[in-house]
C-alpha positions in Angstrom: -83.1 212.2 147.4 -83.8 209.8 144.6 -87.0 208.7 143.1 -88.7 205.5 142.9 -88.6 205.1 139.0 -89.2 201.4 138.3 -92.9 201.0 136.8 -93.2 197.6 136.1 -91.2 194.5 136.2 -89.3 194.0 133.1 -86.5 195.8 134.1 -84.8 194.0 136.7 -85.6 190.2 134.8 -81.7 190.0 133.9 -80.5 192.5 136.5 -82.6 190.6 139.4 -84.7 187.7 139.1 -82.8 185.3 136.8 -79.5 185.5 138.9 -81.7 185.3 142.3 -83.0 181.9 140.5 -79.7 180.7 139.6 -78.1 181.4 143.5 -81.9 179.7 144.8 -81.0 176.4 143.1 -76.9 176.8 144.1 -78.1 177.4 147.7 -81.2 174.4 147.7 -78.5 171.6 146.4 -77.2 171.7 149.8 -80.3 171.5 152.0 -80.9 167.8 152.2 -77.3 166.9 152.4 -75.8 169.4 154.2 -76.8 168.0 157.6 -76.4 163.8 156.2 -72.7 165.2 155.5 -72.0 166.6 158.8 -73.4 163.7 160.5 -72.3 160.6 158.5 -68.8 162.0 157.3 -67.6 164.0 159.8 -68.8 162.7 162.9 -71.5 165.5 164.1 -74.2 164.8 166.8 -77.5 166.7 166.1 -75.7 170.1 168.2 -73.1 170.5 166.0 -75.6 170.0 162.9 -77.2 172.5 164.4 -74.5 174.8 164.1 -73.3 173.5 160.5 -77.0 174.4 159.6 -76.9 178.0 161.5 -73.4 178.9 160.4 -74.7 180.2 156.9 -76.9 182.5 158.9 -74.5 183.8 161.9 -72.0 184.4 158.6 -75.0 186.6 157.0 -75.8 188.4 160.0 -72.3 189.2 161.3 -72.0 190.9 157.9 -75.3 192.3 156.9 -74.1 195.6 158.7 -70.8 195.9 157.1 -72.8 195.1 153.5 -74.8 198.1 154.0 -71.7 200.0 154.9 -69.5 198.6 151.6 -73.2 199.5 149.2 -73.2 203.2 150.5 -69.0 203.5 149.8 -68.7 201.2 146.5 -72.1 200.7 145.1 -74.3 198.2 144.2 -72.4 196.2 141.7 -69.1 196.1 143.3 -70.9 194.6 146.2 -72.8 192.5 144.6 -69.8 191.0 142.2 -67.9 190.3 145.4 -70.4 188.7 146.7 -70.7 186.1 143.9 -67.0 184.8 144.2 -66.8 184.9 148.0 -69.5 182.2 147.5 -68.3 180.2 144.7 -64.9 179.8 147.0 -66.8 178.8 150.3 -68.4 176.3 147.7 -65.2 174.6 147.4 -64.1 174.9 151.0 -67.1 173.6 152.3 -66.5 170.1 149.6 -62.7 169.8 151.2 -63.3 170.1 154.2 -61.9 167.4 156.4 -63.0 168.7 159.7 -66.4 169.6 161.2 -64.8 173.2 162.4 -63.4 174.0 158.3 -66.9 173.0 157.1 -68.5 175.5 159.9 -66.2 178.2 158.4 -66.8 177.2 155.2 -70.4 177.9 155.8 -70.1 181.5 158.1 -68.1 182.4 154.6 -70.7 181.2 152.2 -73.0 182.9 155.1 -71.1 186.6 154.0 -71.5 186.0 150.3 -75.1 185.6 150.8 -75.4 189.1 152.3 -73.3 190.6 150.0 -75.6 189.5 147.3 -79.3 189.9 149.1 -78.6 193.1 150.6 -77.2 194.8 147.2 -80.6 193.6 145.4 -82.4 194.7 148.2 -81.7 198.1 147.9 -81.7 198.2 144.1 -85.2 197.1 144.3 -86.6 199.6 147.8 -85.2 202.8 146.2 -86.5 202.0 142.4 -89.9 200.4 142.5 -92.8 202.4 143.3 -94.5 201.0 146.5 -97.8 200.7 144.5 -95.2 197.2 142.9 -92.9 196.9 145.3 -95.4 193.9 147.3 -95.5 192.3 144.1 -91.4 193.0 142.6 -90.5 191.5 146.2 -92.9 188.6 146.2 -91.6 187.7 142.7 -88.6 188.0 144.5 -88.6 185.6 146.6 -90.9 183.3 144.5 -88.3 183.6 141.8 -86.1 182.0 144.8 -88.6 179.4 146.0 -88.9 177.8 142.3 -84.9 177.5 142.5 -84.9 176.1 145.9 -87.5 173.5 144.4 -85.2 172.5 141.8 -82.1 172.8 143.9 -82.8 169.8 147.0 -84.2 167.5 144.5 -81.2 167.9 142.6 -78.9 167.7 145.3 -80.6 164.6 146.9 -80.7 163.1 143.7 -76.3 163.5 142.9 -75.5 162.9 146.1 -77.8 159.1 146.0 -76.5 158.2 143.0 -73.0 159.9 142.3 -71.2 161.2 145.7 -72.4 163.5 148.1 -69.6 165.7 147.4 -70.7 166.4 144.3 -73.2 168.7 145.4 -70.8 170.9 146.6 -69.3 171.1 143.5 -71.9 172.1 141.4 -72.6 174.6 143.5 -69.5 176.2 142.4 -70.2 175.6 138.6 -73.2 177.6 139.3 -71.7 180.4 141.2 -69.4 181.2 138.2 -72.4 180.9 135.4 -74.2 183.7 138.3 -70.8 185.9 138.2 -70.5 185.6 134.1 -74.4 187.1 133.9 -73.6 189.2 136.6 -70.7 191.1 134.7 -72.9 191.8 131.9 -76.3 192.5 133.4 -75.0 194.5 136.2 -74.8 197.7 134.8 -78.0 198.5 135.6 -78.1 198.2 138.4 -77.1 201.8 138.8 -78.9 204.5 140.8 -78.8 208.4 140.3 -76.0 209.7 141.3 -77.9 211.9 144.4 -79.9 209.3 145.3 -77.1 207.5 148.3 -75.6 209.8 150.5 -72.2 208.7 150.6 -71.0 210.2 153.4 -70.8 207.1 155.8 -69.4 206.9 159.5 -69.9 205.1 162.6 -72.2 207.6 164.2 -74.6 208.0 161.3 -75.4 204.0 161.2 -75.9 204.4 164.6 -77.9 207.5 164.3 -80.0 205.3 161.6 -80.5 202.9 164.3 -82.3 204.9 166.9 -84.3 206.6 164.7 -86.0 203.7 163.9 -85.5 201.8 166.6 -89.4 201.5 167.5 -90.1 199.4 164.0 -86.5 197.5 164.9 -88.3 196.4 168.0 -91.4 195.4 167.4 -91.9 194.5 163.2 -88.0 193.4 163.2 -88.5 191.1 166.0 -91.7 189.5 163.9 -89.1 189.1 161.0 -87.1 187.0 163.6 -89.4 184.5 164.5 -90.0 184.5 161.0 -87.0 183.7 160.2 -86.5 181.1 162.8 -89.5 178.9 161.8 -88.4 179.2 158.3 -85.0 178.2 159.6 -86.1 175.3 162.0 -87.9 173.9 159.0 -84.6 173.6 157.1 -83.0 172.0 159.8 -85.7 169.5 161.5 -87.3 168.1 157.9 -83.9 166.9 156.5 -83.0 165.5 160.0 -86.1 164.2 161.2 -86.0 162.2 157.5 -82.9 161.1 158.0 -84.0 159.6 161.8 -87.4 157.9 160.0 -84.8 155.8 157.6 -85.6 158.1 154.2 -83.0 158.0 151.4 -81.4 161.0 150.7 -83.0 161.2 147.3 -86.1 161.2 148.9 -85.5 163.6 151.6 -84.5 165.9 148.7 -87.9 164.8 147.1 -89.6 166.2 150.6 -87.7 169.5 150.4 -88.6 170.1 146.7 -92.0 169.1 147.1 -92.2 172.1 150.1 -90.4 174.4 147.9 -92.7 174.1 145.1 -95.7 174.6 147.5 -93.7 177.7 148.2 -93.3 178.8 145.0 -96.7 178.4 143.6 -97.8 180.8 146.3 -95.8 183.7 145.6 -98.1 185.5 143.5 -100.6 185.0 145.4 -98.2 186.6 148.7 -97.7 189.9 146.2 -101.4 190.7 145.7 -102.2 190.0 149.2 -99.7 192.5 150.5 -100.2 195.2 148.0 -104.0 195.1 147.9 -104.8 194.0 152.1 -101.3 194.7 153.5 -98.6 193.1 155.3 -99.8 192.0 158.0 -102.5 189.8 156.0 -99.3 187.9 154.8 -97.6 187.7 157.7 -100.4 186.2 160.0 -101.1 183.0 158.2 -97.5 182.1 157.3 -96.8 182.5 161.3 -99.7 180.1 162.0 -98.9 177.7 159.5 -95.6 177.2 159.8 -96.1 177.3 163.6 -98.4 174.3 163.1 -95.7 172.0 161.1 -93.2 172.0 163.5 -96.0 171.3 165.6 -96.9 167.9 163.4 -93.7 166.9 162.8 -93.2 164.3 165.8 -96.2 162.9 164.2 -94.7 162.1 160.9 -93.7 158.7 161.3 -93.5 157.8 157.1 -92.3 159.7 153.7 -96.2 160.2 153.3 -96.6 161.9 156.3 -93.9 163.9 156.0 -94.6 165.1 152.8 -97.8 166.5 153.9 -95.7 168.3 156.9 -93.7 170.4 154.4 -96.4 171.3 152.2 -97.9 172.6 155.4 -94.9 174.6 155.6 -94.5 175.2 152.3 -98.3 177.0 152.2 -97.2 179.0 155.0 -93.8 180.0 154.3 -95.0 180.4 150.5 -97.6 183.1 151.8 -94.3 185.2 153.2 -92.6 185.4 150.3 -90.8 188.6 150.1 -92.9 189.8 153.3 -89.3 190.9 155.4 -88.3 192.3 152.3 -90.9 194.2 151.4 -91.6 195.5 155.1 -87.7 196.3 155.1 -88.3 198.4 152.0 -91.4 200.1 153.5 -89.3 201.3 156.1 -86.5 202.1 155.0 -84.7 205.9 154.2 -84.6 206.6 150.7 -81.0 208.3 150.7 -79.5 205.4 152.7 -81.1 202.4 152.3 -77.7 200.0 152.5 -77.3 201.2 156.3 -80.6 200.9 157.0 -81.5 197.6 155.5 -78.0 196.3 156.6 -79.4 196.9 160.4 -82.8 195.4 159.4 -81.0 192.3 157.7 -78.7 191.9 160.9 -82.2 191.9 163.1 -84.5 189.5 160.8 -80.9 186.7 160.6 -80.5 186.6 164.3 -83.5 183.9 164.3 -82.1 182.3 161.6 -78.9 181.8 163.6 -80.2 180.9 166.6 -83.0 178.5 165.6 -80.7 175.8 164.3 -78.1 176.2 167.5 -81.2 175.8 169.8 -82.9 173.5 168.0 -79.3 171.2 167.6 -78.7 171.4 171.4 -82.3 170.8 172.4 -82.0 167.6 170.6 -79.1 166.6 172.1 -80.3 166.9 175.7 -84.0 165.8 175.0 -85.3 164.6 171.7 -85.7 166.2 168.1 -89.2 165.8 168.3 -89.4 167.8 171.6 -87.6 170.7 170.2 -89.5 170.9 167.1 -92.8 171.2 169.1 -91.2 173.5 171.2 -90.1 175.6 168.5 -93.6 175.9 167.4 -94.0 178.1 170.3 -91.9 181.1 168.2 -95.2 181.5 165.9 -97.0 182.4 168.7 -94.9 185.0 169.8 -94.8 185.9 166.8 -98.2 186.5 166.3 -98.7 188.6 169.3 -95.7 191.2 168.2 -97.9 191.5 164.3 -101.0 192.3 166.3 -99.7 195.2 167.7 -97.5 196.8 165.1 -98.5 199.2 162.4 -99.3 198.3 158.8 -96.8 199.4 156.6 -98.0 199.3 153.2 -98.2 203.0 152.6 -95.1 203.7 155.2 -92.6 205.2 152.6 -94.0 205.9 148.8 
């Protein structure tokens, strides 16, 4: 079994953080106008934005699994590489689409790319930072990716007002090929010992992974569902509900960025609270506040109001970052992470996946207000599953 060697966090700056930045902004450009697109182009009524909006996620979950799988039998880099050009071609697929059913696939395919990528860094980072960083090397993270999601919907609102909503799309591309030329070079470290994946994959042994830990599946991987739904309603019902108030698209993307850089200012402040009171002490306010945005949304009538919404969210969401990461790498086998984190990934994207369906098709038979308060309701549960599961903090050193 391999050792946790990473001591501090200069070593994955070019291997990790400034890529993860670089996707972060790709991925935000598309936030505010994904859902205008698919509406105002191509004809979709708020269920099939929903699925538009949840595609990205049912693609990542379908293939967190397999992703595992392909980092225990080609590595890290090849994985990771792949994943990088997967997504620069669903870029452009998504831009031609003519149809609301190509974009959909477009995004299941972008969806894949994004596991290929997160699940490769994942395990980079659980098997080679000590646990006594690891709160903090996952925060950063995911803070590295708030401040690029920041930039990214406040540039996309901004091309899409003023040059064509297309263009977005696009760019997105540019970007993914700037990510795969740092990729080739910095990539080399991200290399483990030799002894430290046991390579030896087959069906039964995933499965074996499974039921072995199949009691923190359960209970802390259904918390990183409803996690992952609020944080996925959110991407859905703010850019929609703007749109429904009469908001520009530039200033929808203002909304988004203004959340995002809520989000971002919080991450170090997510890292220390983790690794000095635990996990749980991040995981309990973000459920609560996010809960209570969704809440407030049929309540935010004007661009003012709204703003104040998502920087409600944004402090909440912001006080998570990296938290299913890091409880993912707490948990997770040192000799096979991919596998395990693969099953882990699968669990924590199914509420990313089914937020937007359900929220699309409550809206369609009631009112998007009704199912953002509704949605709310997830925090809740939530809360209840946190309050009875084990900290994890010193799980797996």
């Amino acid at each position: 079994m391999g050792s946790s060697t990473v001591e501090n966090l200069k070593p994955l700056i070019f291997s990790v953080y400034i890529p993860t930045f670089l996707f972060a902004v790709a991925q935000g450009l598309l936030i505010p106008i994904l859902p205008i697109h698919a509406r105002d182009n191509l004809g979709a009524n708020e269920a099939l934005i929903g699925m538009v909006v949840g595609a990205r996620y049912l693609g990542a979950m379908t293939f967190d699994i397999p992703s595992g799988i392909l980092i225990s039998s080609f590595g890290l880099r090849k994985t990771m590489i792949t994943g990088i050009i997967v997504f620069a071609l669903a870029s452009i697929c998504a831009a031609l689409s003519p149809t609301i059913l190509l974009l959909i696939i477009s995004r299941i395919t972008a969806g894949i790319s994004l596991s290929l990528w997160g699940i490769s860094r994942h395990s980079y980072i659980a098997v080679s930072v000590k646990s006594s960083i690891r709160g903090r090397a996952l925060s950063l993270f995911g803070g590295i990716a708030r401040i690029g999601m920041i930039i990214g919907p406040i540039l996309g609102g901004i091309l899409a007002q003023y040059t064509n909503i297309l263009i977005p799309f696009y760019t997105q591309t540019l970007i993914a090929i700037i990510i795969l030329i740092l990729a080739l070079f910095s990539a080399r470290t991200l290399t483990i010992k030799s002894d430290t994946f046991d390579n030896n994959f087959s069906l039964k042994a995933t499965m074996y992974t499974f039921s072995k830990f199949r009691k923190d599946f359960f209970t802390l991987g259904v918390v990183a569902v409803a996690i992952q739904f609020l944080r996925a309603a959110r991407e859905f019902i703010i850019p929609v509900w703007g749109d429904d108030i009469g908001l520009r698209v530039d200033e929808i993307g203002f909304v988004t960025g203004i959340s995002y850089l809520v989000d971002a200012l919080m991450f170090p402040i997510a890292g220390i609270v983790m690794d000095k009171y635990g996990r749980k002490s991040s995981a309990i306010p973000a459920l609560i506040l996010i809960g209570i945005s969704l809440a407030l949304i049929p309540f935010s009538t004007s661009y003012l109001l709204l703003i104040i919404v998502g920087i409600i969210a944004g402090i909440g969401n912001g006080i998570s970052s990296g938290l299913i990461l890091t409880i993912g790498s707490d948990l997770s086998p040192k000799n096979r992470p991919g596998e395990f984190l693969g099953i882990w990934r699968f669990i924590s994207d199914s509420g990313g996946v089914v937020a937007p369906l359900y929220i699309g098709w409550l809206a369609t038979i009631t009112t998007l207000a009704l199912s953002s308060t509704l949605s709310s309701g997830i925090a809740v549960f939530g809360l209840l599953l946190i309050f009875i599961s084990k900290e994890t903090k010193d799980r797996n050193d």
